[in-house]
MARLUM-370128 format. One record per atom (N, C-alpha, C, O): z, x, y; residue in three letters. Coordinates in steps of 0.2 Angstrom, whole numbers, padded with zeros to 4 digits, always signed. Atoms other than C-alpha are relative to their C-alpha. Layout:
// residues N
ZXYala;...
//
This chain:
// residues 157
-0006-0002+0001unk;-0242-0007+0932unk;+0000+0007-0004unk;-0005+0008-0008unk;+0000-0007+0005unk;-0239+0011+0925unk;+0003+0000-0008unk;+0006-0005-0010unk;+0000-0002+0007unk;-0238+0016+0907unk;+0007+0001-0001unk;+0011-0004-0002unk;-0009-0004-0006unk;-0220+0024+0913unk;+0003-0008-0003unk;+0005-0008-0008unk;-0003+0007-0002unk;-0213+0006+0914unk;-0001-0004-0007unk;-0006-0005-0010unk;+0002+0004+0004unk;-0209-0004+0901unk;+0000-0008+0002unk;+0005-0011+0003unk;+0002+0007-0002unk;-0216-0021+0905unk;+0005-0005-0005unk;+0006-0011-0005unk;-0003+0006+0006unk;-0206-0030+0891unk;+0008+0001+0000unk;+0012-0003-0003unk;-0006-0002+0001unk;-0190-0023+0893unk;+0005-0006+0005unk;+0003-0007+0010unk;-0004+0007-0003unk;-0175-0037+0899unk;+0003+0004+0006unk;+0005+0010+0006unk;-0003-0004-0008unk;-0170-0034+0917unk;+0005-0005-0001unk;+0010-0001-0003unk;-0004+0003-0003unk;-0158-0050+0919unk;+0002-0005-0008unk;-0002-0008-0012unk;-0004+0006+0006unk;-0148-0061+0906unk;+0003-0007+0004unk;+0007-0007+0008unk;-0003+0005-0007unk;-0146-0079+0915unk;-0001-0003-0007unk;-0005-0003-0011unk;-0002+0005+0007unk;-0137-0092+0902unk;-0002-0006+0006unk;+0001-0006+0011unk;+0000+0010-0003unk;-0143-0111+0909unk;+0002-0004-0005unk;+0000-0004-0011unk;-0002+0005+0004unk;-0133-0125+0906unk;+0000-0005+0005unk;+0001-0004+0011unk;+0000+0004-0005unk;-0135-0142+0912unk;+0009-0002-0004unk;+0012-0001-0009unk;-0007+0002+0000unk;-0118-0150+0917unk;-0001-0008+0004unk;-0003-0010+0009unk;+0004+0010-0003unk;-0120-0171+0918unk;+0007+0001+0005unk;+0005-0002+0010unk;-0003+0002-0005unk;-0105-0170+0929unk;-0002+0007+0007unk;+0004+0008+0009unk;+0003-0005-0004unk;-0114-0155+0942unk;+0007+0002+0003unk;+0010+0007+0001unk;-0003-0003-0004unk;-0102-0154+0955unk;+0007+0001-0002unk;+0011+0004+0002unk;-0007-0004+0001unk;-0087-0151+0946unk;+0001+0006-0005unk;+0005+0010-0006unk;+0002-0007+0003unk;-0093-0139+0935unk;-0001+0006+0005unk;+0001+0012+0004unk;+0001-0006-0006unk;-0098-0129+0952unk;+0005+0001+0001unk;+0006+0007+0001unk;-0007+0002-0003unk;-0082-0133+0957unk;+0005+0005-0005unk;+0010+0009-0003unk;-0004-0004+0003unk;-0074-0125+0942unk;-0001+0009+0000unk;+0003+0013+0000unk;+0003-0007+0002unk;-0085-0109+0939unk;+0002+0004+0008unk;+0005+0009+0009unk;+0000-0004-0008unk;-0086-0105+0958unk;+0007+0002+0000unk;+0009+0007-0003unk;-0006-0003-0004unk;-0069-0108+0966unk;+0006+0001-0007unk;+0011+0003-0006unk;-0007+0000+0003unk;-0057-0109+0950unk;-0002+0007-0004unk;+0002+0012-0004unk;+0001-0008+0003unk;-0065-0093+0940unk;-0002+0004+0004unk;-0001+0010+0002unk;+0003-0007-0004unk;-0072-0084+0954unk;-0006+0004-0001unk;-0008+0010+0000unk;+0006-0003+0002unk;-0089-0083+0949unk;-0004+0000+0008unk;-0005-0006+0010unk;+0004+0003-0006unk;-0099-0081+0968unk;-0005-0004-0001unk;-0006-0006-0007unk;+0008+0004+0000unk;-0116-0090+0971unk;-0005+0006+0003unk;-0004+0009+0008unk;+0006-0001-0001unk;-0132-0080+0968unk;-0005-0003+0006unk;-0007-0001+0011unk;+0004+0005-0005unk;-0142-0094+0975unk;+0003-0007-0005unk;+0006-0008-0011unk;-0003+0007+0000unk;-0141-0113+0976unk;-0008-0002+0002unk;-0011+0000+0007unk;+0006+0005-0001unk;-0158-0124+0977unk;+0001-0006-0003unk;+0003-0007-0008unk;+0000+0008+0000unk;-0159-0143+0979unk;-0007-0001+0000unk;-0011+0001+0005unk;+0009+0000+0002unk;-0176-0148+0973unk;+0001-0008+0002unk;-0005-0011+0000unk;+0001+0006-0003unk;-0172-0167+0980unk;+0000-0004-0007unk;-0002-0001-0013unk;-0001+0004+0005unk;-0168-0181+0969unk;+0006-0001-0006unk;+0006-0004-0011unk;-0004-0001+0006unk;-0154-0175+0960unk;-0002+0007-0004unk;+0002+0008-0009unk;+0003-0005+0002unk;-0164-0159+0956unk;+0006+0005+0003unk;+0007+0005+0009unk;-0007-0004-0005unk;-0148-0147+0960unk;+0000+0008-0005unk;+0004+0007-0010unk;-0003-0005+0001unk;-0146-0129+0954unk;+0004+0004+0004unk;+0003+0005+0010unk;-0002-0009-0003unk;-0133-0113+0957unk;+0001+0002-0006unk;+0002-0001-0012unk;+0001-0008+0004unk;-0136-0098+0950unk;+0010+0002+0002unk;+0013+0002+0008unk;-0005-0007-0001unk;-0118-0087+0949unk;-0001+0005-0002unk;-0006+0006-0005unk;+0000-0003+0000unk;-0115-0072+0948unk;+0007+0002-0006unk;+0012+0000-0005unk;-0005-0001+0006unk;-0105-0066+0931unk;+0000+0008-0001unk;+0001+0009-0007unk;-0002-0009+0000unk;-0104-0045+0933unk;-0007+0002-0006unk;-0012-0001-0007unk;+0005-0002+0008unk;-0113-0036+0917unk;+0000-0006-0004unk;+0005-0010-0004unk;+0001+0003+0007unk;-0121-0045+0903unk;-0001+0001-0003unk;-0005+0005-0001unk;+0003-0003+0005unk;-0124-0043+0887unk;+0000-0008-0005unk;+0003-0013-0005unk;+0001+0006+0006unk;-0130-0055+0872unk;+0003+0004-0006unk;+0001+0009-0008unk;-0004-0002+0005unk;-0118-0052+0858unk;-0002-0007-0007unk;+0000-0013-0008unk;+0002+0005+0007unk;-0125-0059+0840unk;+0004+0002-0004unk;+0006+0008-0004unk;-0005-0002+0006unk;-0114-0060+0826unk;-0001-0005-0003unk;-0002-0010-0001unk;+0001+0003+0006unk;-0116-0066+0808unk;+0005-0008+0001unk;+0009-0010+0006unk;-0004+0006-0002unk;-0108-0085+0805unk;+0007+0002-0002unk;+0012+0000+0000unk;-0005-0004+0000unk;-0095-0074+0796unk;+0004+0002+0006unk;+0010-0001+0007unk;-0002-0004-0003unk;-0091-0065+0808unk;+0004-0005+0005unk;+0010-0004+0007unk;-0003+0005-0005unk;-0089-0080+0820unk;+0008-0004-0002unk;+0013-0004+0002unk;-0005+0002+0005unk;-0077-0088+0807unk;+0005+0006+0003unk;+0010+0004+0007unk;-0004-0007+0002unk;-0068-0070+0807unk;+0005-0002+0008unk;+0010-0005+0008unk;-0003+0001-0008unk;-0066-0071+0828unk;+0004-0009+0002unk;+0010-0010+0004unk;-0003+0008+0000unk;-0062-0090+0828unk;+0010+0002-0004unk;+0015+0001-0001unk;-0005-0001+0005unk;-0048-0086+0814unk;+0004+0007+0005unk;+0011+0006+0005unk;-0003-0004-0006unk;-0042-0071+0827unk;+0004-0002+0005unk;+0011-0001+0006unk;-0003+0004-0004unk;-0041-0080+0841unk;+0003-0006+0002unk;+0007-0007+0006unk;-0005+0007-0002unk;-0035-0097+0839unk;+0004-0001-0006unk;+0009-0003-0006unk;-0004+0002+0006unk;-0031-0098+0821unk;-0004-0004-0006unk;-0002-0003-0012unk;+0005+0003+0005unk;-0047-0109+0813unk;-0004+0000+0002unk;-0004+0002+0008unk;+0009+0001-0003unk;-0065-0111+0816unk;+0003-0007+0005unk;+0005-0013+0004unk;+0003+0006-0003unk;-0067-0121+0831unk;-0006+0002+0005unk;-0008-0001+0010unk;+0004+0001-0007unk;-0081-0113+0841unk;-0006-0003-0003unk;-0005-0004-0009unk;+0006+0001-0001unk;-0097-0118+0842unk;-0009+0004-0002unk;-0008+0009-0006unk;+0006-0005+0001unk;-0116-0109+0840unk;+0002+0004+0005unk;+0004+0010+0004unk;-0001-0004-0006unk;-0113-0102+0857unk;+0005-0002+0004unk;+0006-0008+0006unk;-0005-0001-0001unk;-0098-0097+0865unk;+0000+0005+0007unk;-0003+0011+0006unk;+0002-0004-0003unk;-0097-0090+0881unk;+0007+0005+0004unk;+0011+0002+0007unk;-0006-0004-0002unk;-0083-0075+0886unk;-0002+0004+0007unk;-0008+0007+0008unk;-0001-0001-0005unk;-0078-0070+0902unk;+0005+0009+0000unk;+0009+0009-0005unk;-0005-0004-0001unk;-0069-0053+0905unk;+0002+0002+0008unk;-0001+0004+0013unk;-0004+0000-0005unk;-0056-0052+0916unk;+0007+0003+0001unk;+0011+0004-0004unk;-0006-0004+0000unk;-0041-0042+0924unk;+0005-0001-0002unk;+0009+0004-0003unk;-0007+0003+0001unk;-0027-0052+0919unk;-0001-0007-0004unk;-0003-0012-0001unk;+0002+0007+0002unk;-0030-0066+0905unk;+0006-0004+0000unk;+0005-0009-0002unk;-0007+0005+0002unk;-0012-0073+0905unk;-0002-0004+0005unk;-0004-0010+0004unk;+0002+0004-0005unk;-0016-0076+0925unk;-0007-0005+0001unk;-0007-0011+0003unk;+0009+0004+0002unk;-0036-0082+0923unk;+0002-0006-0002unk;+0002-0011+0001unk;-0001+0006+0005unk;-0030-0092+0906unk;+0006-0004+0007unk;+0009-0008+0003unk;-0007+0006-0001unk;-0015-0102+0916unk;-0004-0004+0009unk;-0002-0009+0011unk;+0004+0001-0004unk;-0028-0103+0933unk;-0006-0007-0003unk;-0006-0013-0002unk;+0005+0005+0002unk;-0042-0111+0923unk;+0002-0007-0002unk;+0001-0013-0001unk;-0005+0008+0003unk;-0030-0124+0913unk;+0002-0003+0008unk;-0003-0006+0010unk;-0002+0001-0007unk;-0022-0128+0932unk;-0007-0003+0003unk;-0006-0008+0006unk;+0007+0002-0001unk;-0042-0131+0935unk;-0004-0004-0003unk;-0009-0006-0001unk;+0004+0006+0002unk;-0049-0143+0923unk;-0002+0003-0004unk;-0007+0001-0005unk;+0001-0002+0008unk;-0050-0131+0907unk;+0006-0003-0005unk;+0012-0003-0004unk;-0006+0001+0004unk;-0043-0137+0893unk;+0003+0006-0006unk;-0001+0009-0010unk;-0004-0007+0005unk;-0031-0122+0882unk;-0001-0002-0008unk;+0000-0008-0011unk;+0003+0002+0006unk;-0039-0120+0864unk;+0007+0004-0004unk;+0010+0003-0009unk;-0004-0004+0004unk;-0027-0106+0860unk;+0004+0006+0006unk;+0000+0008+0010unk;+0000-0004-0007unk;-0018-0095+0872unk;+0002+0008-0003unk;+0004+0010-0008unk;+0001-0008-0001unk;-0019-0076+0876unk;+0003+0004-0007unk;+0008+0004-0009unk;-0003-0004+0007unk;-0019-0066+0858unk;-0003+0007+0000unk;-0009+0008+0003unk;+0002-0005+0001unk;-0021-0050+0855unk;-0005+0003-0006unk;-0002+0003-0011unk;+0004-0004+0005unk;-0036-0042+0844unk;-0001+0006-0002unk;+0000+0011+0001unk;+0002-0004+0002unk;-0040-0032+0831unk;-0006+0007+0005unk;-0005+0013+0006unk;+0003-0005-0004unk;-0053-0025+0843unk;+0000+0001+0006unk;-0005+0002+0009unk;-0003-0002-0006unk;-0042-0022+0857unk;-0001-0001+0006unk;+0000+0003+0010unk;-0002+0003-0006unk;-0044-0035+0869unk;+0008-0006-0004unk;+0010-0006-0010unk;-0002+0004+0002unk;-0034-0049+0872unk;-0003-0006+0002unk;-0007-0007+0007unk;+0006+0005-0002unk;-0042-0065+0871unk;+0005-0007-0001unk;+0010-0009-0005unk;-0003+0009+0001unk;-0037-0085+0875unk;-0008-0003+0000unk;-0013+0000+0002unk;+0006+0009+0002unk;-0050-0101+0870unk;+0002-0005+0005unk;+0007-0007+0006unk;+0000+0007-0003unk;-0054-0115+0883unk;-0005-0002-0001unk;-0010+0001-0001unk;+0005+0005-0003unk;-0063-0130+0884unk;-0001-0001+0006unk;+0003-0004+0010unk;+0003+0001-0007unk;-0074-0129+0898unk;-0005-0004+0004unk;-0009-0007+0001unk;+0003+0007-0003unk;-0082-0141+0912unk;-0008+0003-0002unk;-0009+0009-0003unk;+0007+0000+0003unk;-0102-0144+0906unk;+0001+0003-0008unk;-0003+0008-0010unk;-0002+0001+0009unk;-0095-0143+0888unk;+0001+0006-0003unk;+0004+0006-0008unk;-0001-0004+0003unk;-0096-0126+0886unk;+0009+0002-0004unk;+0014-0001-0004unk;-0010-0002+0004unk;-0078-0116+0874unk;-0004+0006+0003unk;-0010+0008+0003unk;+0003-0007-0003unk;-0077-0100+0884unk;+0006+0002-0002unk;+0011-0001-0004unk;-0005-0005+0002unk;-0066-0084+0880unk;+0001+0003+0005unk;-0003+0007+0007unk;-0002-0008-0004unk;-0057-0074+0891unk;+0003+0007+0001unk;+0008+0007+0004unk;-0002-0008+0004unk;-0054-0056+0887unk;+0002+0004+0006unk;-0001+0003+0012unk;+0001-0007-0004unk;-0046-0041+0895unk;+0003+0004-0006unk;+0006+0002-0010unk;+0002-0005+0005unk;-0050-0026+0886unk;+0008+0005+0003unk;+0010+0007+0008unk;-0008-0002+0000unk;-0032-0016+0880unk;-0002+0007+0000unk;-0007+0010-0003unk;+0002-0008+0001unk;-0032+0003+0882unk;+0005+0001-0010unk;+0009-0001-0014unk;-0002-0001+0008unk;-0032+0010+0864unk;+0005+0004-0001unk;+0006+0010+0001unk;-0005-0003+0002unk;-0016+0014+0854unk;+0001+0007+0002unk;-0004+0011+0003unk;+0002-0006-0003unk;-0010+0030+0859unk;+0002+0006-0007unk;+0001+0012-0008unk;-0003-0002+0007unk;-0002+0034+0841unk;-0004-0004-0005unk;-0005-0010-0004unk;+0002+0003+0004unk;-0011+0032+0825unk;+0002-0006-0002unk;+0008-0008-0001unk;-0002+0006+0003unk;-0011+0016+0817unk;-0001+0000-0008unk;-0006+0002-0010unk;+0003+0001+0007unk;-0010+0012+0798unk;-0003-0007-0003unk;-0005-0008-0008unk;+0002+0008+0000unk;-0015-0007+0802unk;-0008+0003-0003unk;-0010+0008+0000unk;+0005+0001+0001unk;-0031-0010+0792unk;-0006-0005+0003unk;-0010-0009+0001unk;+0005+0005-0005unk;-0040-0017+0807unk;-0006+0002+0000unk;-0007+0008-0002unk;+0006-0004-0002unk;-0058-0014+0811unk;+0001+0006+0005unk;+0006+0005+0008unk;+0001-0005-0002unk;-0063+0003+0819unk;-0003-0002+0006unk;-0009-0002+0005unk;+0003+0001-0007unk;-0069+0000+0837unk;-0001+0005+0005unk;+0003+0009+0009unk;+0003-0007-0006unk;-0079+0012+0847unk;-0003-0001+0005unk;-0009-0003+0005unk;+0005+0003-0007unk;-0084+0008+0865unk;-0004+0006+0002unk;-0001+0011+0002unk;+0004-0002-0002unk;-0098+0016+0871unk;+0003+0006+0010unk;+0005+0002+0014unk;-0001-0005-0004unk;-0094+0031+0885unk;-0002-0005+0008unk;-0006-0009+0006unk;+0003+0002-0005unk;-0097+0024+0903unk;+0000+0003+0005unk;+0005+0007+0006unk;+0001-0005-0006unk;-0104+0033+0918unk;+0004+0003+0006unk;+0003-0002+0010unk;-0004-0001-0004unk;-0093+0040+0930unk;-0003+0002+0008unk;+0001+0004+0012unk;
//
């Protein structure tokens, strides 16, 4: 390998979760969110993976504060978990009322954030609590709300 190259550096973010009921987990992520199939391999015996395919990722850490802080946001009290996994999507009313319609159960529905999305809570099949955000274009008039300051990063054109 050349010098040039960082050998250590994360090319791919892949979350694995087993799901004791398999096929309706595929069933939900695939046809009801619209995630496609990367790949699918059957190792025999009940041995079953699919890979989906979830757009960009990013691993986002945050203090237990802070978890608290977005719990208290979005739904109103601490209910998530260590890990939590959030989707971003064009339309969270239509997504949120899709997935419930699909075998998500509604933890809290579509709220607006401090950091300018909006976000709904469900209970999702293989046990995950997942969030669905669509990201709000920013106020176009000051605000004097003492919200956090939120800066997104410039994107390539």
């Amino acid at each position: 390998m050349s010098d040039s190259v960082d050998t250590a550096k994360v090319l791919q973010l892949r979350l694995v979760v087993e799901a004791e009921d398999f096929d309706a987990a595929v069933e939900f992520y695939r046809d009801v969110l619209g995630m496609p199939v990367e790949f699918a391999i059957d190792s025999g015996d009940g041995a079953t993976v699919v890979a989906l395919q979830a757009g960009r990722a990013t691993l986002e850490l945050v203090s237990p504060a802070q978890r608290r802080y977005i719990d208290k946001v979005e739904v109103g009290r601490v209910v998530s978990r260590e890990i939590r996994v959030a989707f971003e999507v064009a339309d969270v009313e239509r997504a949120t009322d899709r997935l419930v319609r699909g075998a998500a159960e509604l933890v809290a529905p579509p709220t607006d954030t401090p950091w300018l999305s909006r976000n709904s809570r469900l209970e999702a099949p293989a046990g995950l609590q997942i969030t669905l955000f669509e990201e709000l274009d920013p106020p176009a008039v000051a605000s004097t709300d003492p919200t956090p300051h939120v800066e997104r990063p410039k994107t390539a054109e």
